[in-house]
Structures are given as C-alpha cells and as structure tokens.
C-alpha positions in Angstrom: -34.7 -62.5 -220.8 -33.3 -59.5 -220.3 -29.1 -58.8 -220.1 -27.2 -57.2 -217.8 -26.6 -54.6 -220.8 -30.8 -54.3 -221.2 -31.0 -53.3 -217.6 -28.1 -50.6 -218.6 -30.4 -49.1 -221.6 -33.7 -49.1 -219.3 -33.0 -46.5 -216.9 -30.9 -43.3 -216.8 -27.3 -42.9 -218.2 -25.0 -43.7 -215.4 -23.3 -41.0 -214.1 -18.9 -40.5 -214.3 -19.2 -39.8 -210.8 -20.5 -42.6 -209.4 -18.8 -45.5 -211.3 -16.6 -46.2 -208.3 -19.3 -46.3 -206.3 -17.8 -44.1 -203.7 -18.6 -40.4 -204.9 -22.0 -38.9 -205.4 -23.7 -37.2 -207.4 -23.8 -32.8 -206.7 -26.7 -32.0 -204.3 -29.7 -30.7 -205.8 -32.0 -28.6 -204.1 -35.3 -28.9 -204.6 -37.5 -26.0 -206.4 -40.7 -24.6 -205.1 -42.4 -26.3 -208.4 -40.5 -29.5 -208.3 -43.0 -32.5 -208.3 -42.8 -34.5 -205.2 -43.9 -37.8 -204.5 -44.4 -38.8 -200.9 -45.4 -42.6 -200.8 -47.3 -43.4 -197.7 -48.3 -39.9 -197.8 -50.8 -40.4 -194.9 -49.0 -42.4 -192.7 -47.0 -41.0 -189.4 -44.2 -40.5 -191.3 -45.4 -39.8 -195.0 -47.6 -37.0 -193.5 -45.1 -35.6 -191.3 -42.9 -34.9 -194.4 -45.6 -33.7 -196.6 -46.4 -31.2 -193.6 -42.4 -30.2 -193.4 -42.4 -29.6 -197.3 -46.0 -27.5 -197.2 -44.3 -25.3 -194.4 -41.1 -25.2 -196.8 -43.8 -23.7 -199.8 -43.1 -26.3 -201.8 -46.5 -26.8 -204.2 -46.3 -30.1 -206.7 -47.0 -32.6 -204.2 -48.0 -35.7 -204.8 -50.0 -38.7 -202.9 -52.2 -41.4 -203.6 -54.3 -43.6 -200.6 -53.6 -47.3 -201.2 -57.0 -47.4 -203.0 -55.8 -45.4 -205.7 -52.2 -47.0 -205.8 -51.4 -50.4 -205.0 -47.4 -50.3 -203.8 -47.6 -54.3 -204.4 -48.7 -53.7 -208.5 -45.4 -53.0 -210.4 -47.4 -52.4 -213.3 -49.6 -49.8 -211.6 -46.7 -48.4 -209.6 -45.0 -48.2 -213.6 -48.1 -46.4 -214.8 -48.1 -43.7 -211.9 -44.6 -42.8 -212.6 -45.1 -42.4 -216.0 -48.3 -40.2 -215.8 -47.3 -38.1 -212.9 -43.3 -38.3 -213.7 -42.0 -36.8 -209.7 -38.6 -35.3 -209.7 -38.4 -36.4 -205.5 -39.8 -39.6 -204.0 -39.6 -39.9 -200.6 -40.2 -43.7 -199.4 -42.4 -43.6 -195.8 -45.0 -46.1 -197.2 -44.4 -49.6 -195.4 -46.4 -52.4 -193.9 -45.8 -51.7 -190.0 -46.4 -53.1 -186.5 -45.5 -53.7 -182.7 -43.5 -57.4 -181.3 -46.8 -59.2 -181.4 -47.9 -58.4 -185.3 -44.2 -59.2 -185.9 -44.2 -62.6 -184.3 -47.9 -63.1 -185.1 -47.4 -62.2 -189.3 -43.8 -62.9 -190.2 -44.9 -63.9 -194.0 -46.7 -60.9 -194.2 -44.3 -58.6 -193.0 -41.4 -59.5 -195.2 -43.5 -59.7 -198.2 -45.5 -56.8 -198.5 -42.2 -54.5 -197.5 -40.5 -56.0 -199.8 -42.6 -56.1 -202.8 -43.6 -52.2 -201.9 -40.0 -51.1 -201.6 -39.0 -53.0 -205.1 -41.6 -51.3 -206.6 -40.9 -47.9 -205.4 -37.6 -48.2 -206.0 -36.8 -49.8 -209.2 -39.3 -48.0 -211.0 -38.0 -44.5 -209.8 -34.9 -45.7 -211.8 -36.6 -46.6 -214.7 -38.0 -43.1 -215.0 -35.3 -41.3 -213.9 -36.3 -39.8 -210.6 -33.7 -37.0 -209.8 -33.4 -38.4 -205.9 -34.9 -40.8 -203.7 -34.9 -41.1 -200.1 -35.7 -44.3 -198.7 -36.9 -44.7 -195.1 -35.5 -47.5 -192.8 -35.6 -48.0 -189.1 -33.5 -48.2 -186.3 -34.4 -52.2 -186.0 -31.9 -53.4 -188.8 -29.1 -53.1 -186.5 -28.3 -56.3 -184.5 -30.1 -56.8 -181.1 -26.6 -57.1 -179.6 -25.3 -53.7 -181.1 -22.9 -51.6 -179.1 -24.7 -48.9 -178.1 -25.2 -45.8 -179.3 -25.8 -47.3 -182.7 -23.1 -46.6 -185.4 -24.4 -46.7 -188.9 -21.1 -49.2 -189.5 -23.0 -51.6 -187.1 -25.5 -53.1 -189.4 -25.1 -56.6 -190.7 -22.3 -57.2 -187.7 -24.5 -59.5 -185.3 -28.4 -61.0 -185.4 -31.1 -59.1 -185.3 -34.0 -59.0 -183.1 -36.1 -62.4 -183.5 -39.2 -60.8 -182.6 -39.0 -58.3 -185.6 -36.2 -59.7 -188.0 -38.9 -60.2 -190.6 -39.4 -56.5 -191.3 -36.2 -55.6 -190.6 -34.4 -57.8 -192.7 -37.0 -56.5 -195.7 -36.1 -52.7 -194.7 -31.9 -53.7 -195.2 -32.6 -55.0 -198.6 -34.4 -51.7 -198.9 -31.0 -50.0 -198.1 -28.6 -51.9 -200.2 -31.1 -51.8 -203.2 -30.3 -48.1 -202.9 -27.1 -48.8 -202.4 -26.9 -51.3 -205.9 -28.5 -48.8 -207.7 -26.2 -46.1 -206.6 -23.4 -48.3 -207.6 -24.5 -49.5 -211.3 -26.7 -47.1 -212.3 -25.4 -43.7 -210.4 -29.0 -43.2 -209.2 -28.8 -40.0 -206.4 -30.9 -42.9 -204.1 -30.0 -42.3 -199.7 -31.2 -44.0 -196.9 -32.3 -42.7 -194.0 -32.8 -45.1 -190.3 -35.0 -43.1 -188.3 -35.2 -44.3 -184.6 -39.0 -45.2 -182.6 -40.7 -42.7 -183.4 -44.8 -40.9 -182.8 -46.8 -38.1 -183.5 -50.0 -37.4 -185.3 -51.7 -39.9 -187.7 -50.3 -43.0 -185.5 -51.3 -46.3 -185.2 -53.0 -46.8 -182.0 -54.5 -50.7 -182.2 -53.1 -52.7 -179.7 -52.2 -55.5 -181.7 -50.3 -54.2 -184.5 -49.2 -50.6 -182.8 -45.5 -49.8 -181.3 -45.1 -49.5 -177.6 -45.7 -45.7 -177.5 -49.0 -45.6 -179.2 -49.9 -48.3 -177.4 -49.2 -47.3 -174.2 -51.8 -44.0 -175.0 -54.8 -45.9 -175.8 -54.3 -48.3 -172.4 -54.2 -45.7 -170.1 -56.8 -43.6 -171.8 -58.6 -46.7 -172.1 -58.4 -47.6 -168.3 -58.9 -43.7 -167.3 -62.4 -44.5 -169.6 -62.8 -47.1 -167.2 -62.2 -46.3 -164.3 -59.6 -49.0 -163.8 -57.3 -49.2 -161.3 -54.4 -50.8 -163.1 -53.2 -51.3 -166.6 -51.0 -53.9 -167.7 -47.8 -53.8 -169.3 -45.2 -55.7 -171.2 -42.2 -56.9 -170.6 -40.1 -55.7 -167.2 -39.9 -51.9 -168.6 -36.0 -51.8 -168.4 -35.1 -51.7 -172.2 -34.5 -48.4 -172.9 -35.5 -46.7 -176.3 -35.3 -43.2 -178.2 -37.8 -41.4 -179.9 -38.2 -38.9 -181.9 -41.6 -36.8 -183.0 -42.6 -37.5 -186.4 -42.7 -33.9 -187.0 -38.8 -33.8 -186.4 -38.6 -36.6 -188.8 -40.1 -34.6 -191.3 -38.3 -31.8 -191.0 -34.7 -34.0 -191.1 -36.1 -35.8 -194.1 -36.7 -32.5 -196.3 -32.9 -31.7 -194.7 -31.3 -34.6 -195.9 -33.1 -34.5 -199.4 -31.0 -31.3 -199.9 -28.3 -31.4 -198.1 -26.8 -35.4 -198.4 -25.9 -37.7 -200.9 -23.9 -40.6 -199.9 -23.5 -44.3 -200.3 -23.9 -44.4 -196.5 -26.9 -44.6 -194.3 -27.5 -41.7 -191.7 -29.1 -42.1 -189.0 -32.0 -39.6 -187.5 -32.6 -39.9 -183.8 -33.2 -37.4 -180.8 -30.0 -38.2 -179.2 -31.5 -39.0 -175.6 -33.0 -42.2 -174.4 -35.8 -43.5 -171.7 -36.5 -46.9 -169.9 -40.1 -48.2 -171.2 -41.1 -48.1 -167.2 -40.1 -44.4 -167.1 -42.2 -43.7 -170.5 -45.1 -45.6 -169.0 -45.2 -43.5 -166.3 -44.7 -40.2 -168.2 -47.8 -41.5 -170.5 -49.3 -42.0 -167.3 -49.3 -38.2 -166.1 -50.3 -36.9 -169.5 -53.3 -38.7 -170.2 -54.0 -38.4 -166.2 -54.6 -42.2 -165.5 -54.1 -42.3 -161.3 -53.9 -46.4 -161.2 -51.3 -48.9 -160.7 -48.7 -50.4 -163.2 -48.3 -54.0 -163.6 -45.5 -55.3 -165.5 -46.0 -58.5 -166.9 -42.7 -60.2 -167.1 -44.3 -63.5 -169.2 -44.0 -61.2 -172.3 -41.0 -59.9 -174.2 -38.7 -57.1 -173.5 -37.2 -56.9 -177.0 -34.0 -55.1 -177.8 -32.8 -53.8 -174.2 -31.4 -50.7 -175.4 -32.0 -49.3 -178.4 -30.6 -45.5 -178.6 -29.0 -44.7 -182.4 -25.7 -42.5 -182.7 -27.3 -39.5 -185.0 -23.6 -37.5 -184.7 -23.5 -37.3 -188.5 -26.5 -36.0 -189.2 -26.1 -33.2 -185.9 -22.5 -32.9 -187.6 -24.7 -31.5 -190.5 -26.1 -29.2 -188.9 -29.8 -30.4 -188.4 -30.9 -31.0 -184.7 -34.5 -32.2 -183.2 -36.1 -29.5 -181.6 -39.7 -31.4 -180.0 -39.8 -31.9 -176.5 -40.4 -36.0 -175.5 -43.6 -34.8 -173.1 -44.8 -31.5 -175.2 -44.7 -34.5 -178.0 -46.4 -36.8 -176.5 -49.3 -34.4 -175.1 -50.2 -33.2 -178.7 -49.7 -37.4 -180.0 -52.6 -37.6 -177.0 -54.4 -34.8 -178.5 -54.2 -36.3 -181.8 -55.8 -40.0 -180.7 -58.1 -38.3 -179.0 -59.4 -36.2 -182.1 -59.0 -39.9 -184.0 -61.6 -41.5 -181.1 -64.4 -38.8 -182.0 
C-alpha cells in the first residue's frame, strides 16, 4: 500500500509557493513548440480550443479519438503520457448529455466523468505536466443559486436533480485540482464554462442540450413540412450561452494569463428565456409553424446566467454574436446531415 510520503516521491517536487495553498505558481506562457494535449480534442469544446491554439501558431498538438485512447484505462492514459510527455493538457473530454440522458443514465454519467477526469488528472501529476486546465460547467452550482452566478456559490444549496449526477462528478473534478494544487503545488485551474454551441455539436435528441436540439426539430419539421414542433418545458427558464469558439479562445487566455486556487467562470454575460431562443432558432433555420410547449416535461434550472466579472476583469471578453452563432452552428449540422 502506498504512504502518504509514496504519493509525495511519485510526482513532481512541490513547489515553496504553494505550500499554503493560497499562492500560485508564476504564469507560464506557452511556446510556439510546446507540446499540447487537448483531451476530447474533437468534441465541441476540445476542437474549439485546438482551432483557438492553431490560429495562435502553436504547432505540437496533440489528440487521440477514443479508439486510440481510452480516458477510462489508467494504465493506457499512464502509457500516453509517458510516450508523448505534453507540457499543457487541456481537459474538454467528458461524457455529456441533455435532462433526459441525465435522468435516463445517472450510473453512467457519474462514472464515466469520473473515472475520465481521475485519469487525466492524476496522471498529468505523475508526469509533471507544467499546467492543466480542467473544464467544468455552469451546472455545479445549486439550482437555487442567486443569480448571476458567483464562483463562491458552489457547494452553498442542492443542485439540479435532473443533472446532479454529472455535476456532482465535474466538482470532484474541481477540487481534485484544487487537492493537487494544495499537496503537490501542481499549476492545475478550473474553468465553469456556461451552455454553450457551435461546430462539432451533439445534435441527437435524446442525449443533446436544448440548443442543439432545438436545430434538428425545426429543421426536422421544415423537412417535413410540419406545422408545429413540440417543445419542453413552459420556455421561461432563462439561460446564457456562449459560442464554442469563444470558449476556445478564453481557454488559451486563461492557460496564460491565470493561476489560482479559484474557479473562473466563462460566460457571455447576457441571457435569453428558452421560448425566446426557440423562436430565434425558429427564424434561422426558417421553420413558419406553430410552437407547442409541453408543460408535462421539465423546465430545469429557471435561470441559469453565470457572473463572468473576473474573467472580463482580466481582460478577455466574448466577441460572437448569439444569432451570427447560431446561423453558422445551423450551417455546421447541416454539413454533419450530408
């Protein structure tokens, strides 16, 4: 069995600065040959970054589809770190999915996230990654939240029943990076990013989020002919998103520019009610039907909008328009459909 000391010997030499567990480590930037792993690297968010660090020149990077790397296999995820040995690991890879794939596969849910994120993590100690960003989501904070959403929020009040499965996984994500920042000094943030869409999305109605989904109905029902689609819920919760692409770009940001204990929220800043998004789906993909709202189902968190004033405080703002977004997310399921 191994000791608390064997742990200590495994991994890098903790650093003087963090053994109060309150200072970091000094920021460093990323070189233009620096190896860079993005896990989940075709995913909406692990290809967002990898586009944001191509545009940025950087030329090392590194991904691997889930049939060459199996997140689950500790000893596989050991064995890539080893052979490819990344300086930067950025965290986008999770198991991900809408209210009904969260009420439908709870077990599943809380599982695989956490046996991906234990992996990714704990072995980036153990081979002395330089920094690590991990990826949360803006549905760790409780259901109940003061709104907008404070990072100092989370672990005040429940969470949202009909998705506490993955986000009780992603905040053991967090305060693993957290732990490891404290013991070990490992230069390990966490970033909540709020709903988010863009190119390479999810767009099954089962398992998809609301935006997404909301494409492929009324394209669907356009197809169709239809004269109405069906919709969740009442449509009064209101939610932010922000463009993958913007996440991206903030993720890069925050790999050289932060380095705290803290979590740091990345949001647009602005919010819509689910019935107003409907309808703004509706005119891009150019459905003319009816909306029904079927109130049987859940609503979910009713409002949902995250407080990103540190980040903006940072200097780092959004800068893709909610409809220009979600015309080229259309363009991009269309592209998937052919």
């Amino acid at each position: 069995m191994l000791t608390s000391n064997s742990w200590q010997t495994t991994g890098p030499a903790k650093s003087e600065l963090q053994v109060s567990g309150t200072a970091h480590p000094a920021i460093a930037f990323m070189k233009q040959d620096s190896r860079i792993y993005v896990a989940g690297h075709r995913g909406l968010v692990g290809s967002a970054i990898w586009r944001a660090l191509e545009a940025r020149g950087f030329k090392q990077l590194i991904g691997r589809t889930r049939s060459e790397l199996d997140l689950m296999e500790t000893q596989a995820v050991r064995k890539f770190y080893a052979d490819e040995k990344p300086e930067y690991v950025f965290v986008a890879a999770a198991k991900v999915g809408g209210i009904a794939a969260n009420n439908d596969r709870p077990a599943e849910f809380i599982f695989e996230n956490l046996q991906i994120q234990n992996n990714i993590i704990h072995e980036a100690w153990r081979a002395s990654v330089r920094k690590l960003l991990f990826l949360g989501s803006s549905c760790i904070y409780p259901k109940l939240a003061p709104q907008p959403l404070k990072e100092e929020y989370l672990l005040t009040g429940p969470l949202e029943p009909t998705n506490e499965w993955y986000a009780v996984a992603k905040i053991a994500g967090l305060k693993m990076c957290q732990a490891y920042r404290r013991q070990y000094g490992a230069d390990f943030i966490s970033a909540m990013p709020t709903n988010l869409y863009g190119a390479n999305d999810n767009y099954d109605l089962n398992s998809s989020h609301v935006l997404p989904a909301l494409i492929r109905k009324f394209h669907e029902a356009k197809a169709a002919h239809a004269t109405s689609v069906t919709c969740w819920g009442t449509g009064s919760p209101y939610r932010e998103f922000l463009h993958s692409d913007d996440l991206g770009a903030a993720c890069v940001f925050l790999m050289e520019n932060y380095s705290q204990e803290q979590t740091i929220n990345v949001g647009s800043g602005s919010e819509i009610t689910i019935r107003e998004l409907a309808g703004l789906v509706r005119k891009v993909v150019g459905f003319e039907g009816e909306i029904i709202w079927d109130k049987s189902k859940p609503d979910g968190t009713p409002r949902k909008l995250m407080d990103s004033s540190r980040l903006f405080a940072l200097g780092w703002n959004p800068k893709i328009d909610l409809e220009i977004g979600i015309c080229g997310a259309y363009d991009d399921f269309r592209k998937s459909e052919d």
